[in-house]
C-alpha positions as CSV (number, residue, x, y, z in Angstrom):
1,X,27.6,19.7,141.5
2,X,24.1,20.8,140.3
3,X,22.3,20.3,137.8
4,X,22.7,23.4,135.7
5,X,26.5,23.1,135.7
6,X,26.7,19.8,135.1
7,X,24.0,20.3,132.0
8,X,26.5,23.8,131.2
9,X,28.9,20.9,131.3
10,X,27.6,18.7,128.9
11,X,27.0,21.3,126.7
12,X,30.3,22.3,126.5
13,X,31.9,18.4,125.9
14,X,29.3,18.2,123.1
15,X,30.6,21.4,121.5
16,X,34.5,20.7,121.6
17,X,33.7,17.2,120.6
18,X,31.8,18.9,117.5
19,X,34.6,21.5,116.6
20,X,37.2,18.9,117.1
21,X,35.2,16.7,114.2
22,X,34.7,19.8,111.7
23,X,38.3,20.1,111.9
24,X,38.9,16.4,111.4
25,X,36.6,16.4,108.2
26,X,38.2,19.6,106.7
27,X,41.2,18.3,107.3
28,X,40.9,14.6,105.9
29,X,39.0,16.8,102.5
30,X,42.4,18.7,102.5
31,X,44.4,15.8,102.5
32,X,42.5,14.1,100.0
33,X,42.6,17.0,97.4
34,X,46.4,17.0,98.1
35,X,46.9,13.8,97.0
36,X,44.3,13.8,94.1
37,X,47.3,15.4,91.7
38,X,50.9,15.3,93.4
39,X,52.5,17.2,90.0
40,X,53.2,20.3,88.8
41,X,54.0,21.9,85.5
42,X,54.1,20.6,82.2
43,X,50.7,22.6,81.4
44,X,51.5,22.9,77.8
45,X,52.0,20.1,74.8
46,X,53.8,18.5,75.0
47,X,53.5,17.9,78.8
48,X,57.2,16.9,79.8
49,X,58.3,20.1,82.2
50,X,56.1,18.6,85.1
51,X,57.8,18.0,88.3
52,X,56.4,15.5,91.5
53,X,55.5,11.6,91.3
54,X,52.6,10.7,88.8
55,X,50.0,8.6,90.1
56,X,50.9,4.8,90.9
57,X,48.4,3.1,89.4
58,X,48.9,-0.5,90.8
59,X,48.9,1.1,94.2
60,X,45.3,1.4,94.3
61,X,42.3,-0.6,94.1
62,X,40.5,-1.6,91.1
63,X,36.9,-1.8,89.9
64,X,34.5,-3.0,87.9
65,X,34.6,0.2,85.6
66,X,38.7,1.3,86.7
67,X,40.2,2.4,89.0
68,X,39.8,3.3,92.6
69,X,42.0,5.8,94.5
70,X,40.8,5.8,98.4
71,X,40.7,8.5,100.6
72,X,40.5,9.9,104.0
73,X,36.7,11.5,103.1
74,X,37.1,11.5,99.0
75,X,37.4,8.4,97.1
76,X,38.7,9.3,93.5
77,X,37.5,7.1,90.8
78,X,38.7,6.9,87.1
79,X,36.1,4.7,84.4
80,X,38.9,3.1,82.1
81,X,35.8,3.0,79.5
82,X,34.8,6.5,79.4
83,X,37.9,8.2,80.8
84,X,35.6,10.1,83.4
85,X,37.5,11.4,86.9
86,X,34.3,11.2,89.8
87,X,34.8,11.5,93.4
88,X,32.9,9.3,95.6
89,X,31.5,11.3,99.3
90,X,30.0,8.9,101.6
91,X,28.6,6.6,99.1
92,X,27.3,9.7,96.6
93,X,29.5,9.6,93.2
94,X,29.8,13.3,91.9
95,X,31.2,13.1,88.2
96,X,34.2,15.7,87.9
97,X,35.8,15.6,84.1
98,X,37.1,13.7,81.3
99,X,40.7,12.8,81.6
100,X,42.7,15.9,80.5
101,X,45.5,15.3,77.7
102,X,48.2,16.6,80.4
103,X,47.0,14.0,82.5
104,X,46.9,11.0,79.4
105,X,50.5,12.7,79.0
106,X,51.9,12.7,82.5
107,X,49.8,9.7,84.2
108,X,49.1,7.5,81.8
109,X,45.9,6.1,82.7
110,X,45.4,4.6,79.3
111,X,48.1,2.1,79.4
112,X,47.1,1.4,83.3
113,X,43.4,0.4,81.7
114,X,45.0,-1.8,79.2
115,X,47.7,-3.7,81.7
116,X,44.4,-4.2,83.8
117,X,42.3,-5.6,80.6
118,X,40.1,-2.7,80.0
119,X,39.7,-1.1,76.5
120,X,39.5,2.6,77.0
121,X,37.6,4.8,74.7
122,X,39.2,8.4,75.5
């Protein structure tokens, strides 16, 4: 083998293994929106018609301001204080909204920030 196919080579390894980890990323943001909000319906007051499973609060991780929901990519973060829904990227935390009153309705993050001894505000 010389050297120019074996550099042609390399080239090529370097590229697969480069599409192959763009996919992987995409995919794991995919995943992560997917899971941010597994319900549907119940858009209007007074937010009963919704159908899926509304988030399990004790199922993830707490912190010093809420909670923490953790991702493949996204970390999804709720301040029990302020009611505010950020997403966490590699460290970087990107503030998204205030909790929505479908989502006070159908979630419940209120009572989940009492049972865990916060005093939420919103």
């Amino acid at each position: 083998m010389n050297t120019r196919t074996l550099i042609r080579t390399t080239i090529n390894i370097y590229a697969i293994l480069g599409v192959l980890a763009v996919i992987a990323v995409v995919v794991g943001f995919a995943r992560d929106f997917a899971a941010f909000d597994q319900t549907k319906g119940g858009y209007e007051p007074p937010y009963k018609e919704y159908t899926g499973t509304p988030i399990n609060w004790d199922a993830g991780d707490r912190s010093s301001n809420g909670f923490v929901q953790r991702g493949r990519i996204i970390n999804t973060l709720l301040n029990c204080t302020t009611g505010m829904i950020s997403f966490q990227i590699y460290g970087n935390i990107i503030d998204f909204r205030q909790v929505s009153e479908r989502a006070i309705a159908v979630h419940k993050p209120r009572e989940a920030c009492e049972r865990s001894g916060f005093n939420p505000e919103f």
